[in-house]
BABA-465701 format. One line per 3 residues: number of its first residue (from 1); for each residue x, y, z of C-alpha. Coordinates in steps of 0.05 Angstrom, whole numbers, padded with zeros to 5 digits. Each point is the difference from the previous one (the first is absolute). Layout:
BEGIN
NUM) X:Y:Z ~ ...
This chain:
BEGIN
1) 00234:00344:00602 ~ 00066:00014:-00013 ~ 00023:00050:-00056
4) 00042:-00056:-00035 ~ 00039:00040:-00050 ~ -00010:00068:-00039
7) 00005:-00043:-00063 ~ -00042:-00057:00016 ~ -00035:-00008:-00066
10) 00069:-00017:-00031 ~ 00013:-00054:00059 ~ -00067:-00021:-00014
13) 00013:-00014:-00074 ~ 00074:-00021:00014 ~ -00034:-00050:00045
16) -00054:-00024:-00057 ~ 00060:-00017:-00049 ~ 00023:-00044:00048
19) -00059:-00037:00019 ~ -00006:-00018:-00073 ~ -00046:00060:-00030
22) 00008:00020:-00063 ~ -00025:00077:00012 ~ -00028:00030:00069
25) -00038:00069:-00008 ~ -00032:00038:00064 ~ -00072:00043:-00013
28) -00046:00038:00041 ~ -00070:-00036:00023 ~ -00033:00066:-00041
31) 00038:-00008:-00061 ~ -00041:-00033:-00044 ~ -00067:00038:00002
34) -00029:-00009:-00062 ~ 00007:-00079:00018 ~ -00080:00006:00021
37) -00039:00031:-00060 ~ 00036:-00055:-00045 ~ -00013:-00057:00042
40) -00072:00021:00004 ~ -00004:00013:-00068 ~ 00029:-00075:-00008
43) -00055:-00023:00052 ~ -00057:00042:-00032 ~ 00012:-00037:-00074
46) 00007:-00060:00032 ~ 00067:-00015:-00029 ~ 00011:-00038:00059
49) -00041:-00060:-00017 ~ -00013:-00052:00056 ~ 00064:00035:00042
52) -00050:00021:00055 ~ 00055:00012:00044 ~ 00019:00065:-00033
55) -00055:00027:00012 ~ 00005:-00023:00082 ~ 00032:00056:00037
58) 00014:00039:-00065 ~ 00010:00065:00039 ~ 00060:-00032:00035
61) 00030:-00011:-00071 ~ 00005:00062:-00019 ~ 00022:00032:00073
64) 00054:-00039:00030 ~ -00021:00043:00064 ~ -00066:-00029:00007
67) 00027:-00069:-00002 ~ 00057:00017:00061 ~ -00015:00081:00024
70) 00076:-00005:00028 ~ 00029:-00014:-00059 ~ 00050:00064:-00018
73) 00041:-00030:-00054 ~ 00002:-00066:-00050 ~ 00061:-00037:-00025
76) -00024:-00037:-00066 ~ 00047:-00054:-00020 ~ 00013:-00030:-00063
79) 00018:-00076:-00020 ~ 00021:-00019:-00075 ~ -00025:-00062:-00022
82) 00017:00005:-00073 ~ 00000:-00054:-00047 ~ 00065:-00029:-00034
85) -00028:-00014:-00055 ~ -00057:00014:-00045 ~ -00065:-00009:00029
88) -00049:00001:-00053 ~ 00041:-00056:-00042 ~ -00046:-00067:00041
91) -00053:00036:-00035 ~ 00016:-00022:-00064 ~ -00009:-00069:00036
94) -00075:-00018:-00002 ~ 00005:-00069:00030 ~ 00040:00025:00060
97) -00034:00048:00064 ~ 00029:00067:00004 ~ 00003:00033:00064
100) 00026:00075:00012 ~ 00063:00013:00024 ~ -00011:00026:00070
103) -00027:-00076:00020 ~ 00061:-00034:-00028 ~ 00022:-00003:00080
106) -00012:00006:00075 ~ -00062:00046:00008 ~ 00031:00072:00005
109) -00051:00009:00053 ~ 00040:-00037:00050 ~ 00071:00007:-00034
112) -00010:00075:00004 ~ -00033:00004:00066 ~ 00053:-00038:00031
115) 00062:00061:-00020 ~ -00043:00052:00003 ~ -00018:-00025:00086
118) 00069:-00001:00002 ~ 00017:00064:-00021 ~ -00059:00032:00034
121) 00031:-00034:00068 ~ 00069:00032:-00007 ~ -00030:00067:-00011
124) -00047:-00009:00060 ~ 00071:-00030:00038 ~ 00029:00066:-00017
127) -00047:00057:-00003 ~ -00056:-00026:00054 ~ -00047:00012:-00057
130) -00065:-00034:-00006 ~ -00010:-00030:-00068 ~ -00052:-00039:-00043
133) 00018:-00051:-00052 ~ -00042:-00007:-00067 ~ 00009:-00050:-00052
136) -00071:00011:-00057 ~ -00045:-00042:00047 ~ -00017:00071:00039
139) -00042:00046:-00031 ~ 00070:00052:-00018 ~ 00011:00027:-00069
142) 00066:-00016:-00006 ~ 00008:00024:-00078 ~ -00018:00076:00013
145) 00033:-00007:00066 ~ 00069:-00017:-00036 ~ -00012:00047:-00059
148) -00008:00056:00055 ~ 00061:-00022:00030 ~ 00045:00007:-00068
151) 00000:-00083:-00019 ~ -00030:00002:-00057 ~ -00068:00024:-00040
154) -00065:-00041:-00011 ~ 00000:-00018:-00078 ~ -00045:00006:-00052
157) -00017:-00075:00028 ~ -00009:00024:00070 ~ 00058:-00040:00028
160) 00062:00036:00029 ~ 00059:00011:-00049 ~ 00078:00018:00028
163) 00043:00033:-00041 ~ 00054:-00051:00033 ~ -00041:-00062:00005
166) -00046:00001:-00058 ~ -00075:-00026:00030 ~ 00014:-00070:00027
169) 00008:00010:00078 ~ -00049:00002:00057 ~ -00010:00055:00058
172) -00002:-00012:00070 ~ -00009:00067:00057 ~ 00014:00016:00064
175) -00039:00041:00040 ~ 00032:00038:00050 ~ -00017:00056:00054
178) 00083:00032:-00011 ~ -00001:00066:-00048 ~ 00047:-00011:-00065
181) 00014:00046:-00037 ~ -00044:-00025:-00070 ~ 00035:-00018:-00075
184) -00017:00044:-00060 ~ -00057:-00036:-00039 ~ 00005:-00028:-00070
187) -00026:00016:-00061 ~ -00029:-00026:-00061 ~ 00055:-00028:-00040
190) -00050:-00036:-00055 ~ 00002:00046:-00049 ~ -00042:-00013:-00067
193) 00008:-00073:00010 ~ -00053:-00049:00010 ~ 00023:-00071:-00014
196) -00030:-00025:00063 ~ -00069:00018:-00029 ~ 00004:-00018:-00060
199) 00021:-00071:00016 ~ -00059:-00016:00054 ~ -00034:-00063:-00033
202) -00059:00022:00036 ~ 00000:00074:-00016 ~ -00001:00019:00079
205) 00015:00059:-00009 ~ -00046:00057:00004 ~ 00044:00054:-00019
208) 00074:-00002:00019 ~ 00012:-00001:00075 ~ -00077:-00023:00010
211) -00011:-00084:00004 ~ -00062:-00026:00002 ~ 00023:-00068:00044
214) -00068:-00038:-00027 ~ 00032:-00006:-00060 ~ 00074:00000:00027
217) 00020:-00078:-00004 ~ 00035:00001:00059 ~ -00054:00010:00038
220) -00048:-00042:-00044 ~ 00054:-00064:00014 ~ 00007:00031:00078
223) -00047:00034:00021 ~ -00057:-00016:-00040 ~ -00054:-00067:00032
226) -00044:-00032:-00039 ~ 00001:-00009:-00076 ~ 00034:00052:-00039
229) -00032:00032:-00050 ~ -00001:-00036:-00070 ~ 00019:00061:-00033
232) 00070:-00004:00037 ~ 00012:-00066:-00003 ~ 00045:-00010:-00059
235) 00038:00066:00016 ~ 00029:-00039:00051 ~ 00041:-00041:-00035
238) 00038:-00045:00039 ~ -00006:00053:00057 ~ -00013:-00046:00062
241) 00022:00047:00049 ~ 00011:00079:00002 ~ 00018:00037:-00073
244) 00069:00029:-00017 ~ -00007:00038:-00059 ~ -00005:00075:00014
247) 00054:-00010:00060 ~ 00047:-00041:-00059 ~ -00004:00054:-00061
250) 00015:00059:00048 ~ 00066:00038:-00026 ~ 00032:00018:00071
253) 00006:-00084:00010 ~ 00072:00010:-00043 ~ 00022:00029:00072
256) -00025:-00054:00035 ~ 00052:-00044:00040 ~ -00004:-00070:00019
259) -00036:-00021:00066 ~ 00055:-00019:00049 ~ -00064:-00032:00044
262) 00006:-00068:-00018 ~ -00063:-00018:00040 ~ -00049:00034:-00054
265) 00030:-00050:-00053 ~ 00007:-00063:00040 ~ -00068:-00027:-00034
268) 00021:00025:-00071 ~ -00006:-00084:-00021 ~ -00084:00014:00011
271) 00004:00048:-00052 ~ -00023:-00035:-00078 ~ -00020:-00061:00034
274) -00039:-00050:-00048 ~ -00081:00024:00006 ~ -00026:-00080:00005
277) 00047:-00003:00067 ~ -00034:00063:00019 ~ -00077:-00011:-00014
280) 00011:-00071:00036 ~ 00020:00038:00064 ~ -00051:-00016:00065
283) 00007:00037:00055 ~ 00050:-00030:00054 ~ 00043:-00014:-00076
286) -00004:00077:-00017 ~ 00010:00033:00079 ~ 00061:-00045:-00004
289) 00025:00020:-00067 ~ -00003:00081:00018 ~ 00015:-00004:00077
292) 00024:00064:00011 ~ -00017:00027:-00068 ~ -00036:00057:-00010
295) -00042:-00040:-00055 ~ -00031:-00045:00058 ~ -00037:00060:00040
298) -00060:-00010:-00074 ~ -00005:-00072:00021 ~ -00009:-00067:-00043
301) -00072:00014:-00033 ~ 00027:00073:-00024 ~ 00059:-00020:-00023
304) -00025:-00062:-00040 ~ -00056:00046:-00025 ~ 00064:00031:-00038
307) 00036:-00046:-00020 ~ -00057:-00036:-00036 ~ -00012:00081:-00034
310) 00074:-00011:-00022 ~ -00022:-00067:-00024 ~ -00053:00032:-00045
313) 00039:00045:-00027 ~ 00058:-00064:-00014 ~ -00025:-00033:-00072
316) 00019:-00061:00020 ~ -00052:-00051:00007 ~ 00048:-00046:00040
319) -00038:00035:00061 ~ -00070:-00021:-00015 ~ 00016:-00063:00029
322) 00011:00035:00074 ~ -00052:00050:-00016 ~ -00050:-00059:00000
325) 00005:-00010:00079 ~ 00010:00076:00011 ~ -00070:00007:-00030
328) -00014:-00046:00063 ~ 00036:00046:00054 ~ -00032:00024:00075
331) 00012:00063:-00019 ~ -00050:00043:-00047 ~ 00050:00048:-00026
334) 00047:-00062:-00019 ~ -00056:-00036:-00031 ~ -00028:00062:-00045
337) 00075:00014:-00023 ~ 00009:-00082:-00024 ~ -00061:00011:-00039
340) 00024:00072:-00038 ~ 00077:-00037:-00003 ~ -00027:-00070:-00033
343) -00047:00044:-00053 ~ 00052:00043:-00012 ~ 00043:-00059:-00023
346) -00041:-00041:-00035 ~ -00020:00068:-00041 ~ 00075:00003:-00017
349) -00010:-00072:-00011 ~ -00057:00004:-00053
């Protein structure tokens, strides 16, 4: 392996601006040991929900050296995806599906993936280095990661905040055997505030910077099979897909720039889409729809399942007449939301 250059870890970051990142931090694999006792206290209260596969390999999680024993140093990259406008206006608009911001696009999965290979190949091109490329799928904590490696802090909503970027981006890491010389971590920059708490529809929120994800409706609209619980349901709103609302209120998002990646806006036109067009999705209509969309990896029967919540929670009785064959629909979860959506309308009705 050659020695590269006494500065590498400025190259490095020189190189991530010009790949397209908006921030590039380099950690140590042992940086972030108190990672373990709060995922298992996450596991232990089952805050987790039906996410089994946190608890799968949950010692690699919080030791990056468990998960590759070569590993000497991490890059953590950062890409903005922030909104342009506001996104908690479609909410106001109850006969139209609202879907969070990070799905208004190409999956980030294989947008990110794809710059971050490509950086990861000219390092290896000129270092020799063996490297590793993560994008969330693999069991890496990528939040405490880039905290440790001076990106930002974990908020009071237990998302990652940037003094530079506010809290709408997504992490990617690179694994690598070369030493760098590590970034300074962050620190807590919250303060007394708590906005992001106080506006959870669902009261998530344990105590600030602890989420219980049962009650988190992201995960009830992602995660979450089956029928959601009937105390949720009209917190939902017109919530058919992921939940904005701590990420939107948080104060560091007036330092927030544009997204220059066009990809993870070119299927902003899915966004507020009319919720009869929705619920009358089958399957081949709905893979076709979000090809390439994060929102297609829940499937049609999930999906439907929240849009008819969102029609539920609509007062509009125009949807009772679809709800009648929805009440009809293969799928159980489908069938028992049709039945909570029509009674909620004809109550409104009565």
């Amino acid at each position: 392996m050659s020695d590269f250059s006494k500065d590498i870890e400025k190259q490095i970051k020189l190189k991530g601006e010009e790949f397209g990142f908006s921030d590039v931090g380099v950690v140590l694999p042992n940086s972030i040991p108190e990672a373990a006792g709060r995922l298992k206290n996450f596991l232990v209260n089952g805050y987790h929900g039906q996410m089994e596969w946190l608890e799968r390999r949950s010692s690699w999680r919080s030791n990056p050296e468990s998960l590759w024993p070569e590993v000497k140093s991490i890059i953590v990259v950062a890409e903005n995806y922030a909104p342009t406008d506001d996104p908690l206006r479609g909410l106001n608009r109850t006969d139209l599906g609202n879907i969070s911001v990070y799905a208004h696009g190409r999956d980030y999965h294989d947008v990110l993936k794809k710059r971050l290979k490509r950086m990861g190949r000219w390092l290896v091109s000129k270092t020799g280095a063996k490297i590793k490329v993560f994008v969330d799928t693999a069991p890496v904590m990528e939040k405490p990661l880039a905290q440790a490696a001076g990106m930002g802090w974990q908020g009071k909503h237990s998302n990652l905040v940037s003094r530079k970027l506010g809290n709408w981006f997504f992490l990617g890491v690179i694994f690598t055997n070369l030493k760098i010389k590590p970034d300074v971590p962050e620190r807590d920059h919250c303060g007394q505030c708590k906005k992001c708490i106080d506006i959870c529809p669902t009261a998530a929120f344990v105590s600030p910077y602890k989420l219980d994800a049962r009650k988190c409706i992201s995960y009830l609209t992602i995660e979450h099979k089956g029928p959601i619980d009937v105390s949720f349901r009209k917190k939902i709103g017109n919530r058919i897909y992921g939940c904005d609302d701590c990420l939107a209120v948080c104060p560091w998002n007036k330092f927030a720039k544009k997204s220059s990646e066009l990809q993870y806006f070119s299927k902003k036109e899915l966004n507020l889409q009319p919720l009869e067009v929705l619920a009358s999705l089958n399957d081949s209509e709905f893979r076709a729809m979000f090809a390439k969309s994060p929102v297609k990896r829940i499937g049609r029967d999930r999906f439907v399942r929240n849009v008819v919540y969102a029609i539920g929670n609509s007062r509009n009785t125009k949807f009772l007449k679809i709800l009648k064959t929805l009440v009809e629909d293969t799928n159980f979860s489908v069938r028992d939301a049709a039945k909570w959506a029509a009674l909620n309308l004809k109550k409104k009705d009565e």
